[in-house]
NUBARO-416963 format. One record per residue (C-alpha): x, y, z; chain. Coordinates in nm, 3 decimals, padded with zeros to 5 digits. Example, Ala and Ser with C-alpha at 12.3 -4.5 7.8 and 13.67 -1.06 7.14 Angstrom:
2
ATOM        u        v        w  tifi
ATOM   01.230  -00.450   00.780     A
ATOM   01.367  -00.106   00.714     A
***
This chain:
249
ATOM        u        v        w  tifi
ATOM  -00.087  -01.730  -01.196     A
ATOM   00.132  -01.975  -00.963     A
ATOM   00.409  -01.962  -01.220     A
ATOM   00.533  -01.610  -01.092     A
ATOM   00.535  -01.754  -00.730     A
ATOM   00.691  -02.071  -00.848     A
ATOM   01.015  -01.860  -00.970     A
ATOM   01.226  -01.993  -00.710     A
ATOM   01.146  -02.317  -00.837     A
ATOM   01.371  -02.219  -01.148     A
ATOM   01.626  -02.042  -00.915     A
ATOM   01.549  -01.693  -00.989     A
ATOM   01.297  -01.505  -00.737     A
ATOM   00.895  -01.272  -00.805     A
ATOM   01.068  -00.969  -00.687     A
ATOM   00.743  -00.731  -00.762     A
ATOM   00.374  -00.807  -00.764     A
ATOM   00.156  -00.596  -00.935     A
ATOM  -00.145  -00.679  -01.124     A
ATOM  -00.404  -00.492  -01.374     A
ATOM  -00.627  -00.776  -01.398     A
ATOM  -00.986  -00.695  -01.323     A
ATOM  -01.096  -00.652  -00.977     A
ATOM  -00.717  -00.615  -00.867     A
ATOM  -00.693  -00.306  -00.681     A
ATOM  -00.336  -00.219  -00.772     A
ATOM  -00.453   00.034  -01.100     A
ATOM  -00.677   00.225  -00.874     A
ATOM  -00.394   00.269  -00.601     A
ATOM  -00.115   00.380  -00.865     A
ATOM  -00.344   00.478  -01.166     A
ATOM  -00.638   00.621  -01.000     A
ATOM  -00.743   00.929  -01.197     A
ATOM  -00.728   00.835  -01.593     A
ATOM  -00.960   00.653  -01.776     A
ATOM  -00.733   00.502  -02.020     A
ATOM  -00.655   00.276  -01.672     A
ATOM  -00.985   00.138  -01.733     A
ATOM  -00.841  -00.076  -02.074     A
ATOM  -00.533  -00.141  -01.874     A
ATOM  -00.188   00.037  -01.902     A
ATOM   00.053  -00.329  -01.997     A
ATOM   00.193  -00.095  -02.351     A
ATOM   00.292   00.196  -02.136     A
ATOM   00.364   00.024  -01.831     A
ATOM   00.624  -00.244  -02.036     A
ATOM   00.793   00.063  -02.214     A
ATOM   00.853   00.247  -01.900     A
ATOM   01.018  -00.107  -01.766     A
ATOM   01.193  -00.152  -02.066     A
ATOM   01.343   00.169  -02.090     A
ATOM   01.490   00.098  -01.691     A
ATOM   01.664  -00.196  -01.780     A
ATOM   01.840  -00.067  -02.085     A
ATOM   01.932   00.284  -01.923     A
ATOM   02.034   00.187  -01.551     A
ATOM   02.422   00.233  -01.481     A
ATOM   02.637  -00.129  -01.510     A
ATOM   02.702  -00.130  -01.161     A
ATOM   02.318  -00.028  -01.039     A
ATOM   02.155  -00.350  -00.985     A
ATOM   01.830  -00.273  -00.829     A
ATOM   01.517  -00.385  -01.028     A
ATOM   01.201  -00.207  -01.121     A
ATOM   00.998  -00.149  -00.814     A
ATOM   00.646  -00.013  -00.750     A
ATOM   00.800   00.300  -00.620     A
ATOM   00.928   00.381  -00.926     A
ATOM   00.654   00.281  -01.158     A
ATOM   00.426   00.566  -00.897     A
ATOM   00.694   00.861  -01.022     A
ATOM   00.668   00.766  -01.405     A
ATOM   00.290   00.722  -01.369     A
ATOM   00.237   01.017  -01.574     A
ATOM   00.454   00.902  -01.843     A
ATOM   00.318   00.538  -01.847     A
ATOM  -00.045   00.728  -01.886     A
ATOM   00.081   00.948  -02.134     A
ATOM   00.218   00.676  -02.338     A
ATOM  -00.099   00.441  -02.321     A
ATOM  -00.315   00.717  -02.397     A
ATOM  -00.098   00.785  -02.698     A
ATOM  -00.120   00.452  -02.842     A
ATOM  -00.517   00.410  -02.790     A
ATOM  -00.524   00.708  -02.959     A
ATOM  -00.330   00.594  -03.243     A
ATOM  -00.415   00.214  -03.230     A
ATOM  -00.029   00.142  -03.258     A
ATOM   00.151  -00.177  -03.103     A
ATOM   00.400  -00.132  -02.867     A
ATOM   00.651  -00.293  -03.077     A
ATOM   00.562  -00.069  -03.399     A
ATOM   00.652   00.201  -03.095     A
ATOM   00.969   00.044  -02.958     A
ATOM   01.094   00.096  -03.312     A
ATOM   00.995   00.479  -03.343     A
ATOM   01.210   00.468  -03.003     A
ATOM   01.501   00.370  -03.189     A
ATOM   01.488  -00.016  -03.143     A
ATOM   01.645  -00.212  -03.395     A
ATOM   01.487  -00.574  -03.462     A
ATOM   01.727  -00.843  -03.435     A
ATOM   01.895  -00.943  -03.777     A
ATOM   01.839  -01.316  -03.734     A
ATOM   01.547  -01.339  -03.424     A
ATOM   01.225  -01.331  -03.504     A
ATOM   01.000  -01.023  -03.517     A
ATOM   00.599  -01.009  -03.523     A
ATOM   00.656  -01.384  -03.520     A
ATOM   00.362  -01.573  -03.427     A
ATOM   00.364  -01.917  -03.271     A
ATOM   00.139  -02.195  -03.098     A
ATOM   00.185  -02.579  -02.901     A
ATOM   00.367  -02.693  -03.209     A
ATOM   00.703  -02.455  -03.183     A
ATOM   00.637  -02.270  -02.827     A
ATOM   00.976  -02.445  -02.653     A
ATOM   01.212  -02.383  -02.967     A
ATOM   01.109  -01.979  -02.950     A
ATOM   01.138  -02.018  -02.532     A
ATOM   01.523  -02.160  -02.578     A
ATOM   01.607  -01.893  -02.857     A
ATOM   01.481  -01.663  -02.642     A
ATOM   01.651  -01.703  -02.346     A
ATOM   01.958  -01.801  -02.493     A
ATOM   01.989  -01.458  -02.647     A
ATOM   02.091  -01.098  -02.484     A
ATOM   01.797  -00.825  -02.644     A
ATOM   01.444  -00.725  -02.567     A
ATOM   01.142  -00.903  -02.635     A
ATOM   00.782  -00.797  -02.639     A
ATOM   00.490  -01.051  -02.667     A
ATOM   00.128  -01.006  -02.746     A
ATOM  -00.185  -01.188  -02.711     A
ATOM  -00.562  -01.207  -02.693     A
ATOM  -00.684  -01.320  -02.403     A
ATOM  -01.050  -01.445  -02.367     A
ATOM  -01.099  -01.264  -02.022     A
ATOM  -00.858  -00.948  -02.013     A
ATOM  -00.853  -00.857  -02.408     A
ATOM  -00.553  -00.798  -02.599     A
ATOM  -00.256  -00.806  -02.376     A
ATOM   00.130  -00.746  -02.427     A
ATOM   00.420  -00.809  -02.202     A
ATOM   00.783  -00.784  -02.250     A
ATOM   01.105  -00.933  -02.145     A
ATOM   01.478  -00.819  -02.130     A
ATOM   01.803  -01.100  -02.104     A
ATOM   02.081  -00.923  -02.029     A
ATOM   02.450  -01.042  -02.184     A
ATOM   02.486  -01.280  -01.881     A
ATOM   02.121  -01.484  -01.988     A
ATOM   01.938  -01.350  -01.673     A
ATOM   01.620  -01.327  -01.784     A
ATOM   01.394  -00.994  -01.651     A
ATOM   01.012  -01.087  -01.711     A
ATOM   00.739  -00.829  -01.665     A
ATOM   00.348  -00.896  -01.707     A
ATOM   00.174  -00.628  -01.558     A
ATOM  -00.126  -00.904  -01.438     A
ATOM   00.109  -01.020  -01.218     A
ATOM   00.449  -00.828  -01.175     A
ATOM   00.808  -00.905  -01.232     A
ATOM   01.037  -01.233  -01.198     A
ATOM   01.404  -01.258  -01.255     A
ATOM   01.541  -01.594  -01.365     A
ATOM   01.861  -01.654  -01.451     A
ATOM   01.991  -01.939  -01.746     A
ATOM   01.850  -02.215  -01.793     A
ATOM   01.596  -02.204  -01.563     A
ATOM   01.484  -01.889  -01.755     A
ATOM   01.394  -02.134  -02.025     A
ATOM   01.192  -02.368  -01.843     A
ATOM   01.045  -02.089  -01.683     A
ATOM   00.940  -01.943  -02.036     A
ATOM   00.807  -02.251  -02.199     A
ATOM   00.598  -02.267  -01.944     A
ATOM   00.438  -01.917  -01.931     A
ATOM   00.390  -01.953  -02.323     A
ATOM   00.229  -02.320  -02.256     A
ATOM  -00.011  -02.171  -02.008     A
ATOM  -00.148  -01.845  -02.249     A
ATOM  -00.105  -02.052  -02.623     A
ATOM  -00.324  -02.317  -02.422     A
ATOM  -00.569  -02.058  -02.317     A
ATOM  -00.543  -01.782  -02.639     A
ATOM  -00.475  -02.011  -02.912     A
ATOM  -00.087  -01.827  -03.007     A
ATOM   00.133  -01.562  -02.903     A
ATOM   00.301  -01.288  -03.109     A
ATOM   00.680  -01.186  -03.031     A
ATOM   00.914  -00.978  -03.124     A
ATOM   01.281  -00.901  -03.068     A
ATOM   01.504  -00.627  -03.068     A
ATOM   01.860  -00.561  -02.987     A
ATOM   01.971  -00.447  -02.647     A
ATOM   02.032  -00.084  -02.729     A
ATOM   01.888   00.272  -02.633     A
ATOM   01.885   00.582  -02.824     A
ATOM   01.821   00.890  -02.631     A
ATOM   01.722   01.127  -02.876     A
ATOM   01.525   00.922  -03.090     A
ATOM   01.344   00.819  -02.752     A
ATOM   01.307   01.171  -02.659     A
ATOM   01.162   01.241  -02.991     A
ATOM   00.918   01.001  -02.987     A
ATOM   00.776   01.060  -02.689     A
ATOM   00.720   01.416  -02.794     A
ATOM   00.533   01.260  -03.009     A
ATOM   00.327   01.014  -02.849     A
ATOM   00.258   01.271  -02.607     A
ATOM   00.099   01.533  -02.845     A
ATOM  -00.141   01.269  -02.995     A
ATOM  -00.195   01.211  -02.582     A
ATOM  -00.416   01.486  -02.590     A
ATOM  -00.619   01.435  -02.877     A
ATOM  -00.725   01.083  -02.668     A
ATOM  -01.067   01.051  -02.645     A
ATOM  -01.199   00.815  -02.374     A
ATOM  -01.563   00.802  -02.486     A
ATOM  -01.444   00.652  -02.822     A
ATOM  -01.385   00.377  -02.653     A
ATOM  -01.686   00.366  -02.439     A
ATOM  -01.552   00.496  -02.128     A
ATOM  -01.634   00.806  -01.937     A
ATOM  -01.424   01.090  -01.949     A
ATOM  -01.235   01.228  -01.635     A
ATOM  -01.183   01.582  -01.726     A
ATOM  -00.802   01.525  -01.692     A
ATOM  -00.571   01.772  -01.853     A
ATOM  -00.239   01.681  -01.955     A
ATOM  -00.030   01.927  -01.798     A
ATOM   00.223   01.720  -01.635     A
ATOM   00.378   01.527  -01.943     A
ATOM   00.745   01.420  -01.870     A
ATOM   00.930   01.512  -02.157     A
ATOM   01.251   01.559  -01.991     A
ATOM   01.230   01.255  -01.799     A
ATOM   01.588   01.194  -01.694     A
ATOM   01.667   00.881  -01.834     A
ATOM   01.580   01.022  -02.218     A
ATOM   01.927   01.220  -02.191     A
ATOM   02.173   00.974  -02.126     A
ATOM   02.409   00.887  -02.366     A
ATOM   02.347   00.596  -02.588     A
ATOM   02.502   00.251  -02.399     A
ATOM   02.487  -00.092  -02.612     A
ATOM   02.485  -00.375  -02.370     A
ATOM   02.659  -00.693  -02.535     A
***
């Protein structure tokens, strides 16, 4: 989509490309030995970004990079699998993780071409998380997610395409556009938001979780052929899980 390349346009930059969309190479490269890949991995792929943004240090301003998303591949695998498994949204997830909705932003809110640009300005305009869902003709049911930090830079990650940064208001002409583009094509989008916050141990716990029901996935359920893949690897002392809880305002 020429939007992500057009980010400069709005004065923020595409500062990772990545794309699951079919016939993209990229999920083979990164993803190559799962079969879960083969539905796409946008739920665990989004959490693993989302948890980045709210854990990384004040002063540690690099962004989510490929490099990174390789180490946590097993996680992001672990989590998708998990949610297949249970046929849970990733925001019915986000709030096992500890994520509180927003008291006065909406939350499994669904909108179309008659309110798209009032939901774009409230959500830009706002510091918290924000994950989006939709069915898309071509790719299936889809979900991508977006973080404004207390500043109104918005961080936008859609794992057919990648990441752009944006910062206020070009953010929101940026978004109104992105939600024109898929309500035009899937009919209307789902959102939700949450407040900026991350809670360690209820993070840790649910991934425990998420990662036990991992195992119980069962790829030809879903019509797909199984890898003989054991999960031996799962990442349930992944680094970031033990930090102490920060709020960002």
């Amino acid at each position: 989509m020429g939007l992500f390349n057009e980010a400069t346009k709005y004065g923020g930059s595409f500062y990772r490309s990545f794309s699951q969309a079919h016939g993209s190479s990229d999920l083979d490269f990164y993803f190559n030995d799962d079969p879960v890949i083969q539905q796409g991995i946008c739920a665990g792929s989004s959490l693993d970004w989302l948890e980045y943004y709210l854990t990384r240090p004040e002063n540690d301003h690099e962004n989510y990079s490929n490099e990174l998303m390789k180490q946590h591949r097993n996680k992001i695998i672990t989590i998708q699998r998990g949610l297949r498994h249970r046929d849970q949204s990733l925001s019915d997830l986000l709030v096992l993780y500890g994520l509180q909705p927003h008291a006065y932003l909406p939350f499994k809110y669904k909108f179309n071409a008659a309110n798209y640009k009032d939901v774009a300005k409230l959500s830009t305009a706002s510091s918290g998380v924000n994950v989006i869902s939709y069915k898309d003709p071509a790719q299936g049911r889809h979900v991508a997610v977006f973080y404004v930090d207390e500043n109104k830079n918005l961080f936008f990650m859609d794992t057919h395409r990648g990441d752009v940064s944006i910062p206020y208001p070009g953010s929101y002409r940026w978004l109104a556009r992105y939600f024109a583009h898929f309500i035009n094509k899937c009919g209307e989008i789902e959102i939700s938001h949450f407040r900026p916050e991350w809670y360690p141990q209820k993070a840790a716990q649910a991934y425990r979780s998420i990662a036990r029901d991992a195992i119980d996935y069962n790829p030809t359920q879903f019509g797909l052929e199984r890898r003989h893949r054991a999960v031996t690897d799962l990442d349930f002392d992944h680094p970031r899980t033990s930090r102490a809880h920060r709020k960002i305002r």
